[in-house]
Backbone bond lengths (Angstrom), bond angles and torsions (degrees), N, CA, C in turn:
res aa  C-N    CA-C-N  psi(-1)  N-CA   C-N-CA  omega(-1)  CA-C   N-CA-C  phi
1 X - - - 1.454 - - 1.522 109.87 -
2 X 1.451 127.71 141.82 1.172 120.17 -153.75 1.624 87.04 -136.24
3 X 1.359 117.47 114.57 1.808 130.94 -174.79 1.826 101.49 -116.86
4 X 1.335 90.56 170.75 1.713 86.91 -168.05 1.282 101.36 -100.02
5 X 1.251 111.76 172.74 1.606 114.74 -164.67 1.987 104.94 -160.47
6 X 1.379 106.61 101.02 1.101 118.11 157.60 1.372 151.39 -73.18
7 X 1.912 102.57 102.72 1.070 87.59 171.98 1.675 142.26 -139.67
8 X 0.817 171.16 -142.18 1.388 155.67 -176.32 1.845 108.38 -9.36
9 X 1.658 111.38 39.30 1.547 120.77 -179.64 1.637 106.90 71.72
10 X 1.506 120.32 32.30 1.149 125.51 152.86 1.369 122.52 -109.15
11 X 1.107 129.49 148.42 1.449 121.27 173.73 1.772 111.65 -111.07
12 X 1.307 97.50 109.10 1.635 108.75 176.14 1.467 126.34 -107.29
13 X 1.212 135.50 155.93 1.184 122.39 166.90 1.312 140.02 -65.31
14 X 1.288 105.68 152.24 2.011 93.92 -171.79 1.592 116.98 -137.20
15 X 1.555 109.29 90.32 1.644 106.59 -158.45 1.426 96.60 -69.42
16 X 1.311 123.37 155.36 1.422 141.13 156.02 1.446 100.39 -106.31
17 X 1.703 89.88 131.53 1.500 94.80 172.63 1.420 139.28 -92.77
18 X 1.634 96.90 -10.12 1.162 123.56 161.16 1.697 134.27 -154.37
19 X 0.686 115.34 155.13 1.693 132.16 -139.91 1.955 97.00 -112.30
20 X 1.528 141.58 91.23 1.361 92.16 172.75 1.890 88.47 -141.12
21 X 1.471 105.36 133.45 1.451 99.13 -170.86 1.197 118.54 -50.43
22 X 1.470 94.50 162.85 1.895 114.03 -175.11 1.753 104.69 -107.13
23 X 1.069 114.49 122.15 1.751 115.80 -177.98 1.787 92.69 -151.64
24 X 1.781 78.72 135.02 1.435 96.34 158.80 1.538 117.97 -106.09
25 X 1.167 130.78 43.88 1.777 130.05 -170.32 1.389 112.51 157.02
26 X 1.188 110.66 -156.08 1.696 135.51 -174.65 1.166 99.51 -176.20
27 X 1.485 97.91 147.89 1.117 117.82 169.98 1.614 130.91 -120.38
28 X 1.100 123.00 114.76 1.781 140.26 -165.58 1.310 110.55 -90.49
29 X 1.175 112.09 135.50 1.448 107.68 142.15 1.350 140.75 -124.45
30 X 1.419 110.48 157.59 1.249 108.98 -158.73 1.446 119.59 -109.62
31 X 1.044 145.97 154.16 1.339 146.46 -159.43 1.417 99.53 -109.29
32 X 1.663 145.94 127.66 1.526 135.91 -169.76 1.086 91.81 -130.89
33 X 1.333 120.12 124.36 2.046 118.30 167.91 1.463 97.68 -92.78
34 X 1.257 130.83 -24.17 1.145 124.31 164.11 1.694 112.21 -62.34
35 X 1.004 139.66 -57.98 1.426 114.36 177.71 1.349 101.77 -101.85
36 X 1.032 142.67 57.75 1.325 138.35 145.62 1.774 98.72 63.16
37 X 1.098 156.72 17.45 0.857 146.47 -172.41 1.819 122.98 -150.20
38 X 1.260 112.14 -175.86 1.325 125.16 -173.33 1.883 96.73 -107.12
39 X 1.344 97.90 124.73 1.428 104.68 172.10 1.512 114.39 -127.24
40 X 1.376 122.25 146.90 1.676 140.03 -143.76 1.703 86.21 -110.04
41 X 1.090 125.03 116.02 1.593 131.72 172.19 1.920 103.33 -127.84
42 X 1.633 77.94 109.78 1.703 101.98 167.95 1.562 132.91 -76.83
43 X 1.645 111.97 105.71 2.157 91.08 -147.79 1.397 80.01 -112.64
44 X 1.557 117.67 153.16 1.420 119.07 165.14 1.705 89.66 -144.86
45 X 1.734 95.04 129.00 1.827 106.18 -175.63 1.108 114.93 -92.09
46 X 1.500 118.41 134.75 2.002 103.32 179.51 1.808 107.20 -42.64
47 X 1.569 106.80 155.46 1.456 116.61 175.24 1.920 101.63 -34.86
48 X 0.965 112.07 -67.75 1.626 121.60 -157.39 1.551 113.92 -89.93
49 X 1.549 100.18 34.55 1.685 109.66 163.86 1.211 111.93 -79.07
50 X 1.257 118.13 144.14 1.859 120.45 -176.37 1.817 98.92 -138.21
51 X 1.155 93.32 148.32 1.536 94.58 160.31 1.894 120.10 -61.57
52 X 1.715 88.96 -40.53 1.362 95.11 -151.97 1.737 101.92 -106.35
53 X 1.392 107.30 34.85 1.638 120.86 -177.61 2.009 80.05 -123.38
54 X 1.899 90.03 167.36 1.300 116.00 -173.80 1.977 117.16 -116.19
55 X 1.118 83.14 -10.20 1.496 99.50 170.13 1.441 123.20 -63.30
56 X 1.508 93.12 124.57 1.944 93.48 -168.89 1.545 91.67 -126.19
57 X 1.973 86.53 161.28 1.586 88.12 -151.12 1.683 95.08 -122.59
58 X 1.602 121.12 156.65 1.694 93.77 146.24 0.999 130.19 -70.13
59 X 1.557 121.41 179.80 1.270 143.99 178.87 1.979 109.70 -111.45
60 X 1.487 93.69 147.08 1.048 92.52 -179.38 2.122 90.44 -148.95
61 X 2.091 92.73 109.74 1.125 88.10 174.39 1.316 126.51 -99.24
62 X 1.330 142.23 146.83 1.370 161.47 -138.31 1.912 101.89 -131.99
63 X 1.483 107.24 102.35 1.479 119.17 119.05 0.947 130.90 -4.41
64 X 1.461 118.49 148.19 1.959 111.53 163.93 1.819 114.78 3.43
65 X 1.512 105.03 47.63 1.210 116.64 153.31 1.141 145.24 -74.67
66 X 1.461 118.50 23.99 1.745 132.92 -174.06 2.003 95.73 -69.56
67 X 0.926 55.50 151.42 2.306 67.49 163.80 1.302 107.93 -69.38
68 X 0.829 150.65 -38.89 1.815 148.15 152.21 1.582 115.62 -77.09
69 X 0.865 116.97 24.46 1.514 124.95 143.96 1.314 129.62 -126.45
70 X 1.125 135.46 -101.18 1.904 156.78 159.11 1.391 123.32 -56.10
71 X 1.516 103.79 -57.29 1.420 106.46 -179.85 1.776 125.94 -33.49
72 X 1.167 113.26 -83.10 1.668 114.20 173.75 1.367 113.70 -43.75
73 X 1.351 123.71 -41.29 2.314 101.67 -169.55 1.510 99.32 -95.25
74 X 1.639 107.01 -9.66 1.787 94.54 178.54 1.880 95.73 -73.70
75 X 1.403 111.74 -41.63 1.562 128.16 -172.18 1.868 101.98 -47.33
76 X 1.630 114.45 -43.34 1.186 101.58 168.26 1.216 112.90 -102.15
77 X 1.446 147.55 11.67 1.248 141.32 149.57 1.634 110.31 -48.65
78 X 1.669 102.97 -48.45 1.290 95.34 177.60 1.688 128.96 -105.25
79 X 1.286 100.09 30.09 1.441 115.13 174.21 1.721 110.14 -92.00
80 X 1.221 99.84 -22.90 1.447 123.42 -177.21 1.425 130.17 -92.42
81 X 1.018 105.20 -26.48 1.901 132.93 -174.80 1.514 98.23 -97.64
82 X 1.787 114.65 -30.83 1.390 105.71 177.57 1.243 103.81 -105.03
83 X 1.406 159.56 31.03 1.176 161.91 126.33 1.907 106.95 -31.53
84 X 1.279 111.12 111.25 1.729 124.24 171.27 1.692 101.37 -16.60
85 X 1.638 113.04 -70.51 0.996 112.26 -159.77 1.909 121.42 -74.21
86 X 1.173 96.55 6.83 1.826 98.47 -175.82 1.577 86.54 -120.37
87 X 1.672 139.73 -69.48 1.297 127.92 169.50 1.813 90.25 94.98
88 X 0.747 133.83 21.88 1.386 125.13 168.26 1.854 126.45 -75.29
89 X 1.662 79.62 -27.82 1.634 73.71 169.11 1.587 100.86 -140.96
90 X 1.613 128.73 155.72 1.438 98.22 157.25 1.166 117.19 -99.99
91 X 1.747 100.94 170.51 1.479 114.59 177.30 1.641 114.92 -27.22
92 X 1.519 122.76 127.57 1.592 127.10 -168.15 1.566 93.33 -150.21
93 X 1.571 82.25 171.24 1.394 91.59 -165.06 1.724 90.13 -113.59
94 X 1.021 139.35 144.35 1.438 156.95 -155.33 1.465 109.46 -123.57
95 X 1.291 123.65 100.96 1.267 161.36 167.08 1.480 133.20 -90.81
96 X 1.810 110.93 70.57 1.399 104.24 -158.79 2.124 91.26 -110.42
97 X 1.748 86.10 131.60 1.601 89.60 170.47 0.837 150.71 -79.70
98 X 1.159 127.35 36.43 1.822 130.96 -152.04 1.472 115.17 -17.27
99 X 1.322 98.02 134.67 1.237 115.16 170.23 1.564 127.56 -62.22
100 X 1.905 131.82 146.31 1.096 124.62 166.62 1.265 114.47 -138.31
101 X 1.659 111.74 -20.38 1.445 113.10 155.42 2.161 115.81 -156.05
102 X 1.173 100.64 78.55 1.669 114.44 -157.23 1.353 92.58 -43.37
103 X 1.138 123.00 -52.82 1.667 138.62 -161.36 1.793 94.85 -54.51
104 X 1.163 117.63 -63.72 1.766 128.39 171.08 1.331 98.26 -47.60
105 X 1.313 122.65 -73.47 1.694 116.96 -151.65 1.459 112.20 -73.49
106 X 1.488 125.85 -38.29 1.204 122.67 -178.40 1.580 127.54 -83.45
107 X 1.022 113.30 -14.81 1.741 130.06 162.44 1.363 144.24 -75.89
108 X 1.526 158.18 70.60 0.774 158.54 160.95 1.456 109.47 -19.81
109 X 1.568 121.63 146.46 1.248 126.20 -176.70 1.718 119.15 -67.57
110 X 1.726 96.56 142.17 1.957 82.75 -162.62 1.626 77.47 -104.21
111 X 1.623 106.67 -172.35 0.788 128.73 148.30 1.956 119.01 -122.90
112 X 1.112 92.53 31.55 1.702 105.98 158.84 1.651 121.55 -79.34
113 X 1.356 129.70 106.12 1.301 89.66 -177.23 1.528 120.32 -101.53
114 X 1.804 108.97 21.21 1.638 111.86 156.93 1.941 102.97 -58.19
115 X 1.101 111.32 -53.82 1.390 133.77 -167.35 1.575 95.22 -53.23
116 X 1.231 128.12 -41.21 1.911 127.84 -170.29 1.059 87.36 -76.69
117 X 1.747 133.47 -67.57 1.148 115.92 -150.27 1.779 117.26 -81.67
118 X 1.135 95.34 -18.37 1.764 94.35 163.09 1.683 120.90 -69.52
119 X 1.196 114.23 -55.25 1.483 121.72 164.49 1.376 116.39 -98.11
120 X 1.390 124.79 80.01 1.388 129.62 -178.46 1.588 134.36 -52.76
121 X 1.494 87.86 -36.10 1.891 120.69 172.67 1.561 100.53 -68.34
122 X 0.773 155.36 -15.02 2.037 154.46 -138.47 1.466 87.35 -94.18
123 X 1.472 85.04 152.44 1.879 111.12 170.78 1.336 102.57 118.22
124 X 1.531 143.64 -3.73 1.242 113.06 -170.54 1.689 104.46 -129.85
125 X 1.085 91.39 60.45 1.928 101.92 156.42 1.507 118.56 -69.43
126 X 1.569 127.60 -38.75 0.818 133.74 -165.20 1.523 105.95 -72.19
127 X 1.505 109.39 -48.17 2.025 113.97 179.63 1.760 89.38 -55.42
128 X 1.043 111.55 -44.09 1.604 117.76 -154.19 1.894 99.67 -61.73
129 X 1.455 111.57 -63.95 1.721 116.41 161.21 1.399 95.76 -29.96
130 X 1.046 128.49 -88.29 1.710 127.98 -145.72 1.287 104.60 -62.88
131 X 1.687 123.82 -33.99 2.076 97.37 158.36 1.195 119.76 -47.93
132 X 1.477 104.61 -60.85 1.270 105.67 -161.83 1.752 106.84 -57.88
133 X 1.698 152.37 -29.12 1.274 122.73 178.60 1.807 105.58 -111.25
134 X 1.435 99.04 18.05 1.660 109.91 -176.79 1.396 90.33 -102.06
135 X 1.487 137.17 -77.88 0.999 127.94 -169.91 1.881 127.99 -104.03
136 X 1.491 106.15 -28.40 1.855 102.93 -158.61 1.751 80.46 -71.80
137 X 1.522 105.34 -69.59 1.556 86.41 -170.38 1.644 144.40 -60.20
138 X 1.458 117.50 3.16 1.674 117.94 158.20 1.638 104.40 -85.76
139 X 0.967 94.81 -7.56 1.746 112.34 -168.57 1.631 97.11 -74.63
140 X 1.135 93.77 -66.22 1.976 100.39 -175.00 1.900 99.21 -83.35
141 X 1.282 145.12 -1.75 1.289 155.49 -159.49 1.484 84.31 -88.83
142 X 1.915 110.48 -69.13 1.297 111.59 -176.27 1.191 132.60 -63.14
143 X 1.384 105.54 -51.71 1.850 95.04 169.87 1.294 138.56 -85.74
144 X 1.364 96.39 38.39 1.693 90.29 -178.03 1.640 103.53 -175.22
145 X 1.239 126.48 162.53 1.622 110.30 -152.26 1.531 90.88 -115.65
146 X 1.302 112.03 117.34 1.323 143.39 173.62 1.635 128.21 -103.93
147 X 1.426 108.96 169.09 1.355 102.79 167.99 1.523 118.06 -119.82
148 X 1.099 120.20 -168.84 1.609 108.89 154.98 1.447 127.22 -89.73
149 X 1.630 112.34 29.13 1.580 109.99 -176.94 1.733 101.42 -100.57
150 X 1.292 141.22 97.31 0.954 127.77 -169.16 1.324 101.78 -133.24
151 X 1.999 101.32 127.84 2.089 122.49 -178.67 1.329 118.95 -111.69
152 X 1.074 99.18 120.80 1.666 127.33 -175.59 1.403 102.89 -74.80
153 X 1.388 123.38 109.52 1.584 121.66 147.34 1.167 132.36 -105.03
154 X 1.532 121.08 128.26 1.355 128.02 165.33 1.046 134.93 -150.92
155 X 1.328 97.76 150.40 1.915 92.59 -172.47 1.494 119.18 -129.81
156 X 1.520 113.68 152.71 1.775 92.99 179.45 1.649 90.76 88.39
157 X 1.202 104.14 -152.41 1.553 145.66 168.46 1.559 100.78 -40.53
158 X 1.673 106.30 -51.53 1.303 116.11 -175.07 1.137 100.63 -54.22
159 X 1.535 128.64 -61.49 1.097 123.77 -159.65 1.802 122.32 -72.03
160 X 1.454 94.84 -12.79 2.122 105.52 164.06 1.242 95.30 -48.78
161 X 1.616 114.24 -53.81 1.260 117.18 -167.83 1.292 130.29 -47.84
162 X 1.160 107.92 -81.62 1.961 115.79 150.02 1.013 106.60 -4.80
163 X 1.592 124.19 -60.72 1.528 110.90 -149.15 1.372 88.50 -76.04
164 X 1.564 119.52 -60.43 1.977 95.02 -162.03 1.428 102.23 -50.52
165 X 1.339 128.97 -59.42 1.334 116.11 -168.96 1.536 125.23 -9.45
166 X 1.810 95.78 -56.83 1.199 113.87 -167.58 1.955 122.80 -74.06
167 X 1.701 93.00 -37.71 1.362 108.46 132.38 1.627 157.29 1.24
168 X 1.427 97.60 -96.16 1.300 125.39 157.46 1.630 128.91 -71.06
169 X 1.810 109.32 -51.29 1.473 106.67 -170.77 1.796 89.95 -141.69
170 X 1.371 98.00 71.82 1.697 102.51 -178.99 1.959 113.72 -64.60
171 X 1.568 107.70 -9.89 1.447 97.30 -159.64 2.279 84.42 -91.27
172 X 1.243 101.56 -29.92 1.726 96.92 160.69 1.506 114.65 -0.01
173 X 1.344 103.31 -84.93 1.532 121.86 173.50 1.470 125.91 -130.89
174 X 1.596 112.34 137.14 1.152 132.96 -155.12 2.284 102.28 -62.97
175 X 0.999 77.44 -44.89 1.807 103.76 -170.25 1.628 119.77 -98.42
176 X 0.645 121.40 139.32 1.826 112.50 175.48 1.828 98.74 -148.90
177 X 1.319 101.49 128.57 1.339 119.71 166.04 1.900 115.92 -105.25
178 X 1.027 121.04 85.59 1.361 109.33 167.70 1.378 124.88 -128.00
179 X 1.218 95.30 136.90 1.530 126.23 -169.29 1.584 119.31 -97.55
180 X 1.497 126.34 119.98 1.256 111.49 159.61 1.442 115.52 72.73
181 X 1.866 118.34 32.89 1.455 115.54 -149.52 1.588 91.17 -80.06
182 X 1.309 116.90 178.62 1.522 134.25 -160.16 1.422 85.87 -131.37
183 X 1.542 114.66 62.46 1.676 108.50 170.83 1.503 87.81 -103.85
184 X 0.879 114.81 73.86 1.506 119.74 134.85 1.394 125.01 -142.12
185 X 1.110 94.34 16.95 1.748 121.63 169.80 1.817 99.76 -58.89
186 X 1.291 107.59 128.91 1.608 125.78 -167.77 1.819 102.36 24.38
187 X 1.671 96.76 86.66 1.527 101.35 171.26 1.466 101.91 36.36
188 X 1.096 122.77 76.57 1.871 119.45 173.53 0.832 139.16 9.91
189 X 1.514 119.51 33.90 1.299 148.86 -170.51 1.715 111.43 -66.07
190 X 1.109 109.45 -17.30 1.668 96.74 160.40 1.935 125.01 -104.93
191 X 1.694 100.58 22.05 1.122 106.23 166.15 1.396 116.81 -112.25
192 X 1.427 107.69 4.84 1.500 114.07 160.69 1.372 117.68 -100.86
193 X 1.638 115.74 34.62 1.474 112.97 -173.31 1.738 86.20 -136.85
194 X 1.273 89.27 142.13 1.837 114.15 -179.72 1.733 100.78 -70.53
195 X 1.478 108.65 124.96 1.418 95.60 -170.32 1.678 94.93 -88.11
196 X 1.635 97.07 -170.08 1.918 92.61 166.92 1.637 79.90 -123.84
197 X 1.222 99.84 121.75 1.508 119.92 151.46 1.419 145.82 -12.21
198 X 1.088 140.78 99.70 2.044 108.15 -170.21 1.614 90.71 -81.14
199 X 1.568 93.68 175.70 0.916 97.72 -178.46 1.935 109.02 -133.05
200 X 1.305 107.93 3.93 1.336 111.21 162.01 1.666 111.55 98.95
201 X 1.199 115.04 -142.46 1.475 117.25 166.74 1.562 123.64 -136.17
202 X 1.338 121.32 -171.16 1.685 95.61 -167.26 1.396 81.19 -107.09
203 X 1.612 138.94 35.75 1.413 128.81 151.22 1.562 112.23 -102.09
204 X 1.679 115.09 -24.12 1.342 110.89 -149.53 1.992 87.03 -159.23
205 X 1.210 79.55 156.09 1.653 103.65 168.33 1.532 128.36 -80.62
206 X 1.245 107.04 134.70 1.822 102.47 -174.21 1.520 102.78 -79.36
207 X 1.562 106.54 137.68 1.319 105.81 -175.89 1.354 110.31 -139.40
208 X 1.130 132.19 162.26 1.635 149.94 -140.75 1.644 108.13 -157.82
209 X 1.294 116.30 74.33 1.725 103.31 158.40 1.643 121.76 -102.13
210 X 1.471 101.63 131.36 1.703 109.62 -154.67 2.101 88.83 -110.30
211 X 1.408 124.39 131.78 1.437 117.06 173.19 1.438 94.14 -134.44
212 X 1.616 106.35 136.39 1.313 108.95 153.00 1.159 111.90 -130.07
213 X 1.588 132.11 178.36 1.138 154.92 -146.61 1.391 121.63 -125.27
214 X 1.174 128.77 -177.92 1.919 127.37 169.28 1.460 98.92 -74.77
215 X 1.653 124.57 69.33 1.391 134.70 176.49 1.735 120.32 -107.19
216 X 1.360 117.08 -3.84 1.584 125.55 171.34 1.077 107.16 120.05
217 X 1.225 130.94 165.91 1.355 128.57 -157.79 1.706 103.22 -105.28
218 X 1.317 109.93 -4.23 1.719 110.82 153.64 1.472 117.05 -65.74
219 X 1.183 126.79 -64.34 1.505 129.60 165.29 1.271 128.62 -34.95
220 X 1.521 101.62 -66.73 1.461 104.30 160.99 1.409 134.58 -54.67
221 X 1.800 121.13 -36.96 1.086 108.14 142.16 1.804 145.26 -56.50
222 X 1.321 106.47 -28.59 1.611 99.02 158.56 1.260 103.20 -71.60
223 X 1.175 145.54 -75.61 1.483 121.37 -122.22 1.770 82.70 -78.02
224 X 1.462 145.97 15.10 1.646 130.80 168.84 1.305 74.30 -85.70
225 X 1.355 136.55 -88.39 1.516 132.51 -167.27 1.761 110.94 -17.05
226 X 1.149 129.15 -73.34 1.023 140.98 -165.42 1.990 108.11 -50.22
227 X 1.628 110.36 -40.78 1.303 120.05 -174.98 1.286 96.96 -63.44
228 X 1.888 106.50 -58.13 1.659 101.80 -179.30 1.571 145.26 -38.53
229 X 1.691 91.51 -52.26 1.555 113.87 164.35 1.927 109.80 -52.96
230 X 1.119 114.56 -48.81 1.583 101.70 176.51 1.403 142.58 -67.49
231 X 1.838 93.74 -18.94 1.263 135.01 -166.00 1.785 96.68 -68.38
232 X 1.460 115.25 -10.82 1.486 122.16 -156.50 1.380 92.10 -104.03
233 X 1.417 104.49 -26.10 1.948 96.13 178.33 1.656 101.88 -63.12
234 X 1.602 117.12 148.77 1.759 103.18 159.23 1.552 102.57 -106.79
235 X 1.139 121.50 16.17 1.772 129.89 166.68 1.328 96.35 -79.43
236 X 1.303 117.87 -23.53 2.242 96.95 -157.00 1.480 94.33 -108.97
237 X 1.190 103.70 161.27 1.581 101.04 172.25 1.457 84.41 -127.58
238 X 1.225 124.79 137.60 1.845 151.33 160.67 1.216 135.67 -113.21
239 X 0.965 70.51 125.58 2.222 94.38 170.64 1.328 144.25 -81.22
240 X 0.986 150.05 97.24 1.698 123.32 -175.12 1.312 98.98 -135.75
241 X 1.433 107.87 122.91 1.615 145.52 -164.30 1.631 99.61 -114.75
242 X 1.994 100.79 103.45 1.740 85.27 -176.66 2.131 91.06 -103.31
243 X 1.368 123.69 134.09 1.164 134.11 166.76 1.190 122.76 -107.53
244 X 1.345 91.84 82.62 2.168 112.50 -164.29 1.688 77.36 -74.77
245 X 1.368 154.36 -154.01 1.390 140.82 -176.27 1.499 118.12 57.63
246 X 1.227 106.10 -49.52 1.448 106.79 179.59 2.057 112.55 -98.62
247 X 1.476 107.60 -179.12 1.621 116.11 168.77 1.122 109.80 -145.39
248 X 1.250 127.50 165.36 1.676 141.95 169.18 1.290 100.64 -46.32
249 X 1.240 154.95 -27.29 1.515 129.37 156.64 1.609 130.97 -74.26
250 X 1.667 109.58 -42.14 1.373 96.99 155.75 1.498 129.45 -99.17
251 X 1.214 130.69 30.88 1.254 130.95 -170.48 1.488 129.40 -77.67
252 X 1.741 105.46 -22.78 1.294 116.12 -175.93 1.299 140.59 -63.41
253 X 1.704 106.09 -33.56 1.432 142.54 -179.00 1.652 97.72 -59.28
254 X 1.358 103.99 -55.47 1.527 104.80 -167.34 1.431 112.04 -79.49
255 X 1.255 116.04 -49.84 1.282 100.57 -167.26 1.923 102.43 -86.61
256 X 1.105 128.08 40.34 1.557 132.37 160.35 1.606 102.58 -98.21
257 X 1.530 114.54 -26.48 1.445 122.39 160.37 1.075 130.85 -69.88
258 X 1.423 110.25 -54.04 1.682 106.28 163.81 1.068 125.48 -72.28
259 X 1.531 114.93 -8.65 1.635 116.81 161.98 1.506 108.82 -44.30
260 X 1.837 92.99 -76.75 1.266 100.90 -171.06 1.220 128.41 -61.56
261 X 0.932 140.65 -9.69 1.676 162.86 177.71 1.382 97.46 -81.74
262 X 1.760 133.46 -50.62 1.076 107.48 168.14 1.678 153.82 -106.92
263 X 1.770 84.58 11.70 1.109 117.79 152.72 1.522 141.22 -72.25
264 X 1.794 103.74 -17.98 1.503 111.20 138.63 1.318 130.86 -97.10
265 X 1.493 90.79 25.49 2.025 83.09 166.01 1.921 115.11 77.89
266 X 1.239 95.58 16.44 1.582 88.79 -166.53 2.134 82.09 -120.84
């Protein structure tokens, strides 16, 4: 293949002698009897995964993780955070979920009915919970060498999600990153429910960093509510990162950094 090549304001040719693709992952799919369907799982392995090494890694699962959403800048968010010399996150194994219906999977049933007729599909967080600790995670447990430290990201909708997760079946995952949550999903009706606590691992502490953005002073008032309410566990250690600078469209990039940045303590 013959590409152009500039130089001193000439344009010359520039053979490559060899060609060999560039990939950060694979992509699987998974079979769910819980939702009746075929689901698209985006994996990217730390640099120094081997078949024939014994080293097991965490997991860090991903939200609106399709390849045209999350997947790739969270993939170098954390290519970067796990670099020796910054140490913000360690080496993990990257678990992005593609989406097939966010509005269905990330919502619990409201009784709003602005909320039905805007999101018509809503109500099935609950099928959506029971893949995720019924099947994705023995799913990624088995094929691939893991630990028991496992971080939840979400944002948006995603991040409603997270929170019941964290909620309802907090020992799920060790870590939770959520961003920008949509607790105002049916009048904020899951911030008037007593969560159950995680409680972490017997190496490390369960931890929770929540960031929002210049998103309205409803949002921003839940997720202070939401920090407070967790703030009561003495198992969790919490965060709340406000990014007046930022909004619900670019907010994610950054605060997956200051997650991880302050989730190692630095």
């Amino acid at each position: 293949m013959i590409r152009p090549f500039l130089l001193a304001g000439f344009l010359l040719p520039c053979s490559l002698a060899a060609q060999v693709p560039f990939t950060i992952g694979e992509s699987v799919s998974l079979r769910s009897v819980v939702l009746g369907e075929e689901r698209t799982l985006n994996i990217a392995l730390p640099a120094d995964y081997a078949d024939n090494d014994t080293t097991h890694y965490p997991v860090i699962y991903l939200l609106d993780g399709s390849a045209d959403e999350d997947f790739i800048h969270v993939a170098g968010a954390l290519q970067f955070a796990s670099m020796e010399w910054i140490a913000w996150q360690q080496p993990s194994i990257l678990v992005g979920i593609a989406n097939v219906d966010r509005q269905r999977d990330f919502t619990f049933p409201t009784s709003i009915a602005k909320d039905k007729e805007q999101y018509p599909t809503t109500g099935g967080s609950a099928a959506f919970i029971d893949f995720l600790g019924r099947e994705l995670v023995p799913y990624v447990d088995t094929h691939f060498r893991t630990t028991v430290d496992r971080l939840l990201i979400g944002q948006s909708l995603g991040g409603l999600l997270a929170t019941e997760v964290l909620f309802k079946q907090p020992a799920l995952f060790q870590r939770y990153l959520i961003v920008s949550p949509s607790l105002w999903w049916d009048n904020g009706s899951l911030l008037k429910q007593k969560p159950a606590y995680p409680t972490g691992t017997a190496n490390a502490q369960a931890q929770v960093f929540i960031a929002v953005g210049k998103e309205g002073s409803r949002m921003v008032g839940d997720a202070r509510k939401l920090n407070a309410l967790l703030r009561k566990s003495p198992s969790t250690r919490v965060g709340l990162a406000r990014l007046p600078d930022l909004d619900h469209t670019n907010i994610l990039h950054r605060a997956v950094m200051d997650g991880f940045r302050w989730m190692a303590g630095k």
